[in-house]
N, C-alpha and C positions, 0 to 999 in steps of 0.2 A: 504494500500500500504506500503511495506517495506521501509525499510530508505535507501540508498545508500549508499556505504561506500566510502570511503576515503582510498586511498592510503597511507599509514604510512609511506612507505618511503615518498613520497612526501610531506608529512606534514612538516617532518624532514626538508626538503632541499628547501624545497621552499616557497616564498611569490609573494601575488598579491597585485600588485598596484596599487591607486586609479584609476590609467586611464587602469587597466587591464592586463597590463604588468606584464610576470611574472619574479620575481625577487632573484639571486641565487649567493651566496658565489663567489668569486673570486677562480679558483683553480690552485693548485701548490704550495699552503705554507703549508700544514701539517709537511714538514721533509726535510731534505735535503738544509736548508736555507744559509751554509756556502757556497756551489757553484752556488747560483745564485747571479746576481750581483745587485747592490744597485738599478739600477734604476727595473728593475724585480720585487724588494720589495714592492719598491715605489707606483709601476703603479697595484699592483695586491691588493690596499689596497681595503678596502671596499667591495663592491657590485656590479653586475650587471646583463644584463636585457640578457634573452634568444633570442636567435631566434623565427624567427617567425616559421619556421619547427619544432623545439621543443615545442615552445608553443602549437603547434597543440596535440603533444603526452601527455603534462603533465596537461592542461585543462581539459582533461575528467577524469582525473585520482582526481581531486580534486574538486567534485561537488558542495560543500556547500562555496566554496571561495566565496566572491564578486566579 
């Protein structure tokens, strides 16, 4: 039986979380950071957790996750 592959983008952009949750970049800060306001900065630090509608799309796309 062949191996399944993995989506590379989604390797890229995405992790899964012990409880399965998948987990993805904060977006809006590559560029453009002189017109957004401090608390925008603030609140888009870190990380967070998909939808449950998108989790459905990028799960299958990443077979060998946990």
């Amino acid at each position: 039986m062949p191996k399944m592959k993995t989506k590379s983008s989604c390797k890229k952009r995405f992790k899964i979380s012990g409880t399965g949750k998948v987990i993805r970049a904060q977006a809006g800060k590559q560029h453009g950071m002189i017109k957004r306001t401090n608390k925008f900065i603030r609140d888009a630090r870190g990380t967070t957790t998909l939808s449950k509608a998108d989790e459905k799309i990028i799960k299958p796309m990443m077979p060998y996750s946990r």
